[in-house]
Residue frames as qw, qx, qy, qz and C-alpha x, y, z in Angstrom:
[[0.278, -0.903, 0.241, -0.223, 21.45, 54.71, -8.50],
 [0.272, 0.494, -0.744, 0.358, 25.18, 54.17, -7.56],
 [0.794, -0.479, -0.338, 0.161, 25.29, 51.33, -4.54],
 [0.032, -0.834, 0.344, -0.431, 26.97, 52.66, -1.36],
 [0.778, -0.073, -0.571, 0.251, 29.32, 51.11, 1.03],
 [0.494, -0.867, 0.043, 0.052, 30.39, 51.31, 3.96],
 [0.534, 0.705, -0.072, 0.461, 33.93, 53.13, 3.83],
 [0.504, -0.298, -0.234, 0.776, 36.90, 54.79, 5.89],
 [0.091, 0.880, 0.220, 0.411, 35.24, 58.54, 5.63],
 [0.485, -0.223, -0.364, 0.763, 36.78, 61.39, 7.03],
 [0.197, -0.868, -0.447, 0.090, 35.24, 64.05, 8.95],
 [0.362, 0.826, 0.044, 0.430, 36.36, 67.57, 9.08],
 [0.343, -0.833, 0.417, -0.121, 38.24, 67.61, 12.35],
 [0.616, -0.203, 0.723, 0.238, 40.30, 64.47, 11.15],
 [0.777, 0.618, 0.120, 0.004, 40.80, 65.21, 7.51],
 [0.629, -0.490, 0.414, 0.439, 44.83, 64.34, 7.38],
 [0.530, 0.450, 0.598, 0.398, 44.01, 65.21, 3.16],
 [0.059, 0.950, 0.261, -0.160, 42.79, 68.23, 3.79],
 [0.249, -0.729, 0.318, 0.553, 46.45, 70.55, 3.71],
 [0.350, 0.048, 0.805, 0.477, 47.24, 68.33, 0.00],
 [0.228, 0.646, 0.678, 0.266, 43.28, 69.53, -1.51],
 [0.148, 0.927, 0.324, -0.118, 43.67, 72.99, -0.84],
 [0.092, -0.637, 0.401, 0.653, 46.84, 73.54, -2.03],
 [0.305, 0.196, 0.785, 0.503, 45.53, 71.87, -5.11],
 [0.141, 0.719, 0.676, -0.076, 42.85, 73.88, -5.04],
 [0.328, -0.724, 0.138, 0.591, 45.21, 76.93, -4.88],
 [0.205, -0.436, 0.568, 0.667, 47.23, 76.06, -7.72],
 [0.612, 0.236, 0.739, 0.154, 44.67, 74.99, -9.89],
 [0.118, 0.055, 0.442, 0.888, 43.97, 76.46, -13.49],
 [0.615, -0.275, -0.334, -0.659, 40.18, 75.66, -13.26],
 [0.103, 0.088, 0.857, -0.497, 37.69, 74.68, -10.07],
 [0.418, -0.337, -0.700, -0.472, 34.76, 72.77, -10.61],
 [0.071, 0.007, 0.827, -0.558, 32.58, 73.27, -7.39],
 [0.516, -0.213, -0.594, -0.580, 29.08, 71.43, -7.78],
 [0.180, -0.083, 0.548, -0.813, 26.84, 71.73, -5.45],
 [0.152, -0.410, -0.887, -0.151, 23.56, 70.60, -4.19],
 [0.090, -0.468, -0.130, -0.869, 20.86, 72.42, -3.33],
 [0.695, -0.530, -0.019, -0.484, 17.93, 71.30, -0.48],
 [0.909, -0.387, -0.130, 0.081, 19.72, 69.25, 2.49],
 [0.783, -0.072, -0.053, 0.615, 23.31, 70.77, 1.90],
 [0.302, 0.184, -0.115, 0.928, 22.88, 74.28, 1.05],
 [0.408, -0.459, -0.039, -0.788, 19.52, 74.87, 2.41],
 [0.347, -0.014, 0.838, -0.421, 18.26, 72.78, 5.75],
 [0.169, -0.449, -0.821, -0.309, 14.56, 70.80, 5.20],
 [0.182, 0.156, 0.668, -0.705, 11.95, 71.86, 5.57],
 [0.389, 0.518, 0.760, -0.056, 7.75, 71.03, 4.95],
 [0.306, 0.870, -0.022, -0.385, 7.37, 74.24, 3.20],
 [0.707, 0.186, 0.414, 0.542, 9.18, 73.29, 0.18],
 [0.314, 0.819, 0.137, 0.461, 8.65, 76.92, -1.38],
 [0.160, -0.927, 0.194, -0.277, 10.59, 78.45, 1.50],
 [0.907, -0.259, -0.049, 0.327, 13.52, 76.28, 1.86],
 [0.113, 0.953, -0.236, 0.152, 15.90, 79.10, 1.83],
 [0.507, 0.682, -0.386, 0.359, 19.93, 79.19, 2.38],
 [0.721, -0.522, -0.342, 0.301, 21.50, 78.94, 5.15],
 [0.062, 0.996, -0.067, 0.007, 22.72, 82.29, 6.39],
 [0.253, -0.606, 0.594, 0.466, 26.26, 83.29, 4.52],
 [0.637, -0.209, 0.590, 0.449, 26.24, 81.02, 2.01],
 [0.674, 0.602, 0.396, 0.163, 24.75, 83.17, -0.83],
 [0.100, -0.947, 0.267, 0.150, 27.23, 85.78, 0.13],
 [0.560, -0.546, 0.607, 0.143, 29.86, 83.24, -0.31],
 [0.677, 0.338, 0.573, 0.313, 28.73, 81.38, -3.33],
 [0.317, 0.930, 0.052, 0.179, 29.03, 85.49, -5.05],
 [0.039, -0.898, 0.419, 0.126, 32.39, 86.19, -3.46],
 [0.726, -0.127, 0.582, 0.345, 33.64, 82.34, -5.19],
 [0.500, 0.702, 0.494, 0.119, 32.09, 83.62, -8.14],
 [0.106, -0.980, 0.132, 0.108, 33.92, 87.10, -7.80],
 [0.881, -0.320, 0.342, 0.062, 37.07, 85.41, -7.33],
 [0.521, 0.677, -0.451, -0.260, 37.48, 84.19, -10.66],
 [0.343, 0.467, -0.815, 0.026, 38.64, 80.80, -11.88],
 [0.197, 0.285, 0.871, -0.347, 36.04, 78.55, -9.87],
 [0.414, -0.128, -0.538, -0.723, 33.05, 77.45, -11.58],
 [0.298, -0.007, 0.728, -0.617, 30.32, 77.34, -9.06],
 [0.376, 0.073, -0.628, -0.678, 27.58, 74.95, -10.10],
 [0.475, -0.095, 0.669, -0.564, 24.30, 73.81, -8.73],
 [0.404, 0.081, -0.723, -0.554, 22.99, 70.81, -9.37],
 [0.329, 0.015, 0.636, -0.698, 19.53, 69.79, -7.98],
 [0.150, 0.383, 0.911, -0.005, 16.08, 67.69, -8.27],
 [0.210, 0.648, 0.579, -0.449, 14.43, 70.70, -8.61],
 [0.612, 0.652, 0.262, 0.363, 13.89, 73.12, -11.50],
 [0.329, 0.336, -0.126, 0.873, 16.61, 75.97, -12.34],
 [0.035, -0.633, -0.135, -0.761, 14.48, 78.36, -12.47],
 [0.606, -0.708, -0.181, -0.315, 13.14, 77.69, -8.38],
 [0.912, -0.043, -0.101, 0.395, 16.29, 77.25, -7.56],
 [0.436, 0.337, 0.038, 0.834, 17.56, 80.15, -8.42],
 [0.429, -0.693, -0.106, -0.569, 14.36, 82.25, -6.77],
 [0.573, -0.743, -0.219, -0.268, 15.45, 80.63, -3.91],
 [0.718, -0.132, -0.005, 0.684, 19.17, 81.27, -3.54],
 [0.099, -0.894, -0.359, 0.249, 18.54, 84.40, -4.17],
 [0.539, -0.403, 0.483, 0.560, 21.57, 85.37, -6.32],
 [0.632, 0.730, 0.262, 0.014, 21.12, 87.85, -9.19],
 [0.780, 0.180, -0.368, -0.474, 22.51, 87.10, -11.56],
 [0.889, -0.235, 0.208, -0.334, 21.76, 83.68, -10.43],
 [0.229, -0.427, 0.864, 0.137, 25.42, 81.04, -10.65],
 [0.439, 0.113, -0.841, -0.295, 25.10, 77.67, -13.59],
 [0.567, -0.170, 0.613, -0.524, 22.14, 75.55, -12.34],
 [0.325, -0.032, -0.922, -0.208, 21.84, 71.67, -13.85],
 [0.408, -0.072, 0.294, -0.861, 18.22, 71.19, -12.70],
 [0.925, 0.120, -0.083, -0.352, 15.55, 68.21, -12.87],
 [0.738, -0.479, 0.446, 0.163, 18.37, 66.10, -11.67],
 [0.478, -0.267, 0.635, 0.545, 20.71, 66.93, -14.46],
 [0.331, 0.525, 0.730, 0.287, 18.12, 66.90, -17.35],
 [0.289, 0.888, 0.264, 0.243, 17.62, 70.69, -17.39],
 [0.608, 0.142, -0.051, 0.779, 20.86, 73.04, -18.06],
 [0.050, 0.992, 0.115, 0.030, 20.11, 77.22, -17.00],
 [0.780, -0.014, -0.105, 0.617, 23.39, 78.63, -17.82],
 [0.346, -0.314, -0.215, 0.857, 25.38, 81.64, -16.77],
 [0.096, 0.040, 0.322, 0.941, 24.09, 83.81, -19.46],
 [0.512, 0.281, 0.419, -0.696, 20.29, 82.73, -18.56],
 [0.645, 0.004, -0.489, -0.587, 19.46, 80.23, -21.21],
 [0.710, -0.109, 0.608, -0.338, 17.58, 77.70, -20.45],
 [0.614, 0.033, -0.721, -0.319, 17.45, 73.80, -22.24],
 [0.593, -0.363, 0.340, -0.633, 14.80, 72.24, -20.77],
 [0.493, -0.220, 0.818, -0.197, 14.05, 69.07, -20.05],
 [0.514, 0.202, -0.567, -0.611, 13.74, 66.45, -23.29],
 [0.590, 0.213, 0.666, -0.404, 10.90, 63.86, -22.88],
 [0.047, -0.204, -0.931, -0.301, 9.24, 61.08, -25.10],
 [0.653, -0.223, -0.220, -0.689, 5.43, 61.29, -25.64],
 [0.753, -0.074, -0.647, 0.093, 5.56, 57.74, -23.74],
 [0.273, -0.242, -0.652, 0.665, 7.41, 59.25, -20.57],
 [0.088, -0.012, 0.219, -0.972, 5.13, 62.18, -20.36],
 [0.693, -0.315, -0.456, -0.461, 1.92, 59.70, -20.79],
 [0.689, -0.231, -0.590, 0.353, 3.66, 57.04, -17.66],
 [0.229, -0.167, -0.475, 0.833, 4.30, 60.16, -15.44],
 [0.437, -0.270, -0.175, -0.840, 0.57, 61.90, -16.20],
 [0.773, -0.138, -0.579, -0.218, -0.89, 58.21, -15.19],
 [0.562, -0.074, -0.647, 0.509, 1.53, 57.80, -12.25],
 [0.018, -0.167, 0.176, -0.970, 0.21, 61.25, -11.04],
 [0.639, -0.333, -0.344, -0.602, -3.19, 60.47, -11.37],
 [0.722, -0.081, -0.677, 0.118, -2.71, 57.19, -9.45],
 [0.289, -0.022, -0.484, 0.826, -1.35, 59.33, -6.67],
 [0.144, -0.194, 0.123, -0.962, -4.56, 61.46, -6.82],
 [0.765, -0.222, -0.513, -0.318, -6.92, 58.71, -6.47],
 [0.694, -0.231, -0.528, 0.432, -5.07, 57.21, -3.52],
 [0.285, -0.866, -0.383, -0.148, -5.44, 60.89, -2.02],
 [0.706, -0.329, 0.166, 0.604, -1.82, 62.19, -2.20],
 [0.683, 0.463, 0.291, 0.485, -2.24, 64.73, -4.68],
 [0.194, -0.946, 0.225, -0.127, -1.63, 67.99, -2.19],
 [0.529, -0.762, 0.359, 0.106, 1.57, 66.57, -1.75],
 [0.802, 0.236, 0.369, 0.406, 2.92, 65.67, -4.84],
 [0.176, -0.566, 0.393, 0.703, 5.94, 67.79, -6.80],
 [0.794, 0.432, 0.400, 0.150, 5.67, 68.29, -10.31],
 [0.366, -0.597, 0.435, 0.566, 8.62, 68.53, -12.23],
 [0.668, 0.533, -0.286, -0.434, 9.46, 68.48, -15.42],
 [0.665, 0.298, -0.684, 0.032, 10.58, 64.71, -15.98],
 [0.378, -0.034, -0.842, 0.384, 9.04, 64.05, -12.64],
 [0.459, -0.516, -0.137, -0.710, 6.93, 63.38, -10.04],
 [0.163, 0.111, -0.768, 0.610, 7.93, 63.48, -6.48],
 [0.561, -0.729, -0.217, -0.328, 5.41, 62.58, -3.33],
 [0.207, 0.340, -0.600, 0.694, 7.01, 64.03, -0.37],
 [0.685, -0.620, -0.373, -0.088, 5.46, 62.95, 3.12],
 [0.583, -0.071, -0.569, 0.575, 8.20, 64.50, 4.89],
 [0.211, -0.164, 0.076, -0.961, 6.64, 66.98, 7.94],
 [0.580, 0.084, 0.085, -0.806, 2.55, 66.99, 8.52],
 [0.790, 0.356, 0.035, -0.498, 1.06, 63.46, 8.40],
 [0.157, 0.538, -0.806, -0.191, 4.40, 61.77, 7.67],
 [0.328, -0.182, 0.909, -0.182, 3.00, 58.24, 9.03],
 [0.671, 0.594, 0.410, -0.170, -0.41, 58.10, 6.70],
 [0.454, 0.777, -0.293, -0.322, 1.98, 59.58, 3.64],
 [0.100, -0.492, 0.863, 0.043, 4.47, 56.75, 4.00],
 [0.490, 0.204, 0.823, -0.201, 1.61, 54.06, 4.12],
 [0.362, 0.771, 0.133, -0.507, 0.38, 55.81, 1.17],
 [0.149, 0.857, -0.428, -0.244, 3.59, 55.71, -0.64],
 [0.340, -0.139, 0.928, 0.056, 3.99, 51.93, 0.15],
 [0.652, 0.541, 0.475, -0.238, 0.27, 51.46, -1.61],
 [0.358, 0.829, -0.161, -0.397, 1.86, 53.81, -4.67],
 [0.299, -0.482, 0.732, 0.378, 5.64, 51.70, -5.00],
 [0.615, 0.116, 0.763, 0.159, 4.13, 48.82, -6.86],
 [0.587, 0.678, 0.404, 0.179, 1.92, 50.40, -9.50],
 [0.142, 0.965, -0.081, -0.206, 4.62, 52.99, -9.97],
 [0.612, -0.275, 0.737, 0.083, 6.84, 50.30, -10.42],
 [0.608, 0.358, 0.682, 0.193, 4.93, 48.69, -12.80],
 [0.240, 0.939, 0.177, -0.170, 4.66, 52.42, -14.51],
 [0.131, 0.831, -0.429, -0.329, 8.32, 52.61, -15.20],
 [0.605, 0.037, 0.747, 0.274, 8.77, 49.24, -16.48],
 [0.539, 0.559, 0.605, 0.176, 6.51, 50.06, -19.07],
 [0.310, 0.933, 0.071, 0.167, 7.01, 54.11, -19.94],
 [0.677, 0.337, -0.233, 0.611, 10.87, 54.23, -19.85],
 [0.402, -0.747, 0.259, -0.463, 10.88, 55.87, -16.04],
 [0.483, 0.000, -0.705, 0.519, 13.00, 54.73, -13.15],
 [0.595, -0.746, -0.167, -0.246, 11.48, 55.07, -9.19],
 [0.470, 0.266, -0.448, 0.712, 13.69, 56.59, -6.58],
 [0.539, -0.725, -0.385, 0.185, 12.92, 56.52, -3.04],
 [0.026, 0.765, -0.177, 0.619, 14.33, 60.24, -1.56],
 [0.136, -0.096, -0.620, 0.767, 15.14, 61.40, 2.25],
 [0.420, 0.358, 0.423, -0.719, 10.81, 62.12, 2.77],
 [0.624, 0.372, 0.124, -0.676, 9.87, 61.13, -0.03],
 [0.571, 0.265, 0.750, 0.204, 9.24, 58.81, -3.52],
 [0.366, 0.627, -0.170, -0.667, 9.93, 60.22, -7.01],
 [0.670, 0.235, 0.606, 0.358, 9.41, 58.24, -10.51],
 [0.023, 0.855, -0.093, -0.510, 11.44, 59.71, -13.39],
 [0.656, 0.639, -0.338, -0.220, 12.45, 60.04, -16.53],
 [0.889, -0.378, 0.092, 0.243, 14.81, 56.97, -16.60],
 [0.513, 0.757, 0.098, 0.393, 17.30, 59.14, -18.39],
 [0.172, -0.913, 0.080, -0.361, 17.27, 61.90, -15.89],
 [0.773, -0.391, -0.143, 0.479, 20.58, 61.25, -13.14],
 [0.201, -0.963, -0.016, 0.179, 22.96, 63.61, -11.63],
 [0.764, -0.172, 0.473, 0.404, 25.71, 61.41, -13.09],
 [0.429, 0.698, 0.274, 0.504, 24.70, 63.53, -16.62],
 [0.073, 0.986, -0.016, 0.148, 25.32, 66.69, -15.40],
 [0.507, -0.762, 0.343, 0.211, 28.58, 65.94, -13.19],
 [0.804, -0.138, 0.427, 0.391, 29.98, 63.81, -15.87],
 [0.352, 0.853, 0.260, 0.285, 29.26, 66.91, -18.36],
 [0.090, -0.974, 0.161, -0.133, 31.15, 69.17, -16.25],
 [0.783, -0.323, 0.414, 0.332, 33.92, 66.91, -15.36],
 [0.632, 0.559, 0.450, 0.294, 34.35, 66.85, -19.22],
 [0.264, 0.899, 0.217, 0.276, 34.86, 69.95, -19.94],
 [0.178, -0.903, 0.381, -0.084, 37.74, 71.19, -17.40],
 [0.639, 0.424, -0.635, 0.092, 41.54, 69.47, -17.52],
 [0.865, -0.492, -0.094, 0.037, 41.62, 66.79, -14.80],
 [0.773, -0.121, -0.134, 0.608, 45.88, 67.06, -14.24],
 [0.141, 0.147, -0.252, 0.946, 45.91, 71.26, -13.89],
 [0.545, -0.439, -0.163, -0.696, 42.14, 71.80, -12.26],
 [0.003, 0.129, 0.876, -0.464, 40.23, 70.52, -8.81],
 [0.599, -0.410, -0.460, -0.511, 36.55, 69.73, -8.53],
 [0.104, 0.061, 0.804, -0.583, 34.41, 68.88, -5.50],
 [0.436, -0.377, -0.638, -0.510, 30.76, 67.47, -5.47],
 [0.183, -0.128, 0.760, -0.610, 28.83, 68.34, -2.01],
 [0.552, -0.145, -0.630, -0.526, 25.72, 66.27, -1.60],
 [0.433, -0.223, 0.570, -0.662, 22.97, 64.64, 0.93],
 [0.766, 0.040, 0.245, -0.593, 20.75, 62.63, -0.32],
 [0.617, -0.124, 0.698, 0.342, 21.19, 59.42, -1.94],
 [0.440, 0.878, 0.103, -0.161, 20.25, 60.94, -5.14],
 [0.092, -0.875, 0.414, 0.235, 23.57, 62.64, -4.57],
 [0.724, -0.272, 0.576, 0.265, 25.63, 59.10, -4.86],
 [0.630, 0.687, 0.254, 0.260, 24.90, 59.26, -8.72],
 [0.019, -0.972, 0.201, -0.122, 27.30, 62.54, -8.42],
 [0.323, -0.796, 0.508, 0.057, 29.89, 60.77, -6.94],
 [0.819, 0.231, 0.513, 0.113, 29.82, 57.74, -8.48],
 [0.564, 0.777, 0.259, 0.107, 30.47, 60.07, -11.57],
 [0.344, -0.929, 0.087, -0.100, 32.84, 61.81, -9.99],
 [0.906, 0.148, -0.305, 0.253, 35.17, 59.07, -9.23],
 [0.651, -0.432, 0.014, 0.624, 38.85, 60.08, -8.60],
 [0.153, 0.616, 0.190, 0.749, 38.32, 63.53, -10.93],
 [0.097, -0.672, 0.217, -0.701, 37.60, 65.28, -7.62],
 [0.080, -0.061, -0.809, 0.579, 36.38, 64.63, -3.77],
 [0.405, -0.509, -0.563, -0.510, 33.02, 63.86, -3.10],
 [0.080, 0.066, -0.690, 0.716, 31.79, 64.99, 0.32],
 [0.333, -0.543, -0.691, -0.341, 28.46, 64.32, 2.18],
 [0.067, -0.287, 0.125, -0.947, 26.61, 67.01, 3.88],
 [0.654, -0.423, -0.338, -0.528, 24.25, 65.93, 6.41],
 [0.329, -0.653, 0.317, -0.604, 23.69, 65.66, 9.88],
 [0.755, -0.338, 0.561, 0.010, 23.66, 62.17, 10.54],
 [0.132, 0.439, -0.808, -0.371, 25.98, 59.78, 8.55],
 [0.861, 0.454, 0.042, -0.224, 24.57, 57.46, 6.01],
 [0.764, 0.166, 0.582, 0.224, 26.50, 54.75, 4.13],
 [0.498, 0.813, 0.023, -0.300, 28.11, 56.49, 1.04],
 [0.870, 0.206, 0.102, 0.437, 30.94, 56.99, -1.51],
 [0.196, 0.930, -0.052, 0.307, 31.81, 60.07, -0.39],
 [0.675, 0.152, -0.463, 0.554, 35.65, 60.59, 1.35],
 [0.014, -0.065, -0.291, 0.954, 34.80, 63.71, 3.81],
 [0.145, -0.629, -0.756, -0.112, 31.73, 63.81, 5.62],
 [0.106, 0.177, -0.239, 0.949, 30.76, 67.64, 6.68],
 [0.043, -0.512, -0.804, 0.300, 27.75, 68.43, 9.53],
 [0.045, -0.477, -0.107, -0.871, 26.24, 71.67, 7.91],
 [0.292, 0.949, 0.113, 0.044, 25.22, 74.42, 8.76],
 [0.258, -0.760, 0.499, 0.328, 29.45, 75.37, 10.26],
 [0.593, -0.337, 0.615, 0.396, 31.21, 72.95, 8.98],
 [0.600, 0.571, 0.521, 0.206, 29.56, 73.43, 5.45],
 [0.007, -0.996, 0.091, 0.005, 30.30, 77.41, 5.90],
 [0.698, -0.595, 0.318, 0.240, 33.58, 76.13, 7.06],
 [0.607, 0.095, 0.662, 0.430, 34.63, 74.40, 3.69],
 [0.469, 0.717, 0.414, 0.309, 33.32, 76.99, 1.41],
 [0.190, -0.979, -0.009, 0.074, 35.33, 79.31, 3.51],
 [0.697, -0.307, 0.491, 0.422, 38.57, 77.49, 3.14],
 [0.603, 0.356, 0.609, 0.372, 37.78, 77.16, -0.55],
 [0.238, 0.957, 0.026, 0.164, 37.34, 81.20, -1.32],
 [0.418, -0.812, 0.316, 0.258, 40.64, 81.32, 0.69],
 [0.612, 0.000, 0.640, 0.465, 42.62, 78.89, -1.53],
 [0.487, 0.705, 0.399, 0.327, 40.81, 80.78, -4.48],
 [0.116, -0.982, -0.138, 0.059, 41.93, 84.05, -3.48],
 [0.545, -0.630, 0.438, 0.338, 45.68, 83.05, -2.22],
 [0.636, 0.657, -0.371, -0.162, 46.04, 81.41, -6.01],
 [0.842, 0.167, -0.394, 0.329, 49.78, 79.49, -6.05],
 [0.120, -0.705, 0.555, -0.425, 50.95, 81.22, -2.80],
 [0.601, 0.314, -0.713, 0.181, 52.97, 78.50, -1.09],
 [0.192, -0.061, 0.717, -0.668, 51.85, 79.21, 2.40],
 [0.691, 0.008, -0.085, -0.718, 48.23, 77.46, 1.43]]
């Protein structure tokens, strides 16, 4: 994972950029907007199957889509396919899933997630390890991962837990080509492959950086991979209620200010090269 620093960040009532990115955003040919999914467009919460949207934005993420000429693209730890069930958006917008490692695209294929016989032995083992140590109602399985989440119910025995797990999951991706990443609530050990840096640096790729604008929003440190990738190809912006150390330039408090910015951004899409943007 990308290190973070500490940085000059601007916030959304003191963004002195802001008037300069949406008239780029206006005039561009192609817009890359890449999104996360749990902490920026949905709140937490312990129920992981019901982490729904925050109200407006799937209305918003269909009238970018509508639009035309903004490619709206989620990219999340979880899989597409729950992703999509829970945005709620048929037909469901481009989802990079399994942090980058699985692709569901507009048209509804899926490429899933490629794995070694090796990682899918180290992450069976690492699972197990968890179920022994009595953690296994609260483990995620993903493809090309496995997340224990202690945030919610119990948080203070799941954390002690999770310290007992670090080491021999540790020692689990030394040996089966996996990497361990501590979350907001939780501990996940993954493919070491798997980063968000693949998917952002895929899409980056693929639109002209000197007539187009991009934007990565993001929360978690996960996210940093994203921006890190990111670079000076768009504006990275972090999306969470308290501030954190990052590399992002524009911090936004969601639920408004998130609504705020995706409102701006259908405007600028809408207005095109009108000069008064």
């Amino acid at each position: 994972m990308s290190d973070t620093r500490e940085r000059d960040i601007h916030t959304w009532g003191n963004w002195g950029q802001g008037p300069s990115f949406w008239r780029r955003v206006a005039k561009a040919d192609q817009r890359l907007l890449l999104l996360d999914y749990d902490g920026t467009l949905a709140p937490f919460t312990p129920e992981r199957d019901r982490a729904f949207p925050y109200p407006e934005v799937p209305e918003l993420l269909r009238a970018l889509q509508q639009a035309g000429r903004t490619r709206v693209v989620l990219v999340s730890g979880r899989e597409s396919s729950v992703v999509a069930r829970l945005l709620g958006l048929d037909p469901p917008p481009e989802i990079w899933g399994c942090h980058g490692g699985e692709h569901l695209a507009p048209d509804g294929t899926l490429t899933p997630v490629s794995l070694s016989d090796t990682q899918r032995d180290g992450l069976r083992q690492a699972a197990a390890l968890a179920d022994e140590a009595g953690a296994g109602t609260n483990l995620e399985y993903k493809p090309g991962c496995v997340a224990l989440h202690w945030r919610g119910a119990q948080e203070a025995g799941l954390r002690t837990t999770a310290n007992m797990l670090h080491e021999n999951w540790q020692k689990l991706s030394q040996t089966f080509a996996l990497a361990l990443h501590p979350f907001d609530g939780g501990l996940e050990l993954r493919a070491a492959h798997l980063s968000k840096a693949h998917a952002v640096k895929t899409l980056v790729a693929e639109v002209p950086a000197a007539t187009s604008a991009a934007a990565y929003l993001g929360d978690d440190r996960t996210d940093e991979d994203g921006f890190a990738a990111l670079g000076e190809c768009g504006l990275s912006v972090l999306v969470r209620k308290q501030w954190r150390p990052t590399l992002a330039s524009l911090w936004l408090v969601p639920p408004e200010e998130l609504l705020q910015f995706l409102r701006r951004w259908l405007q600028a899409a809408r207005h095109g090269d009108d000069e008064t943007i």
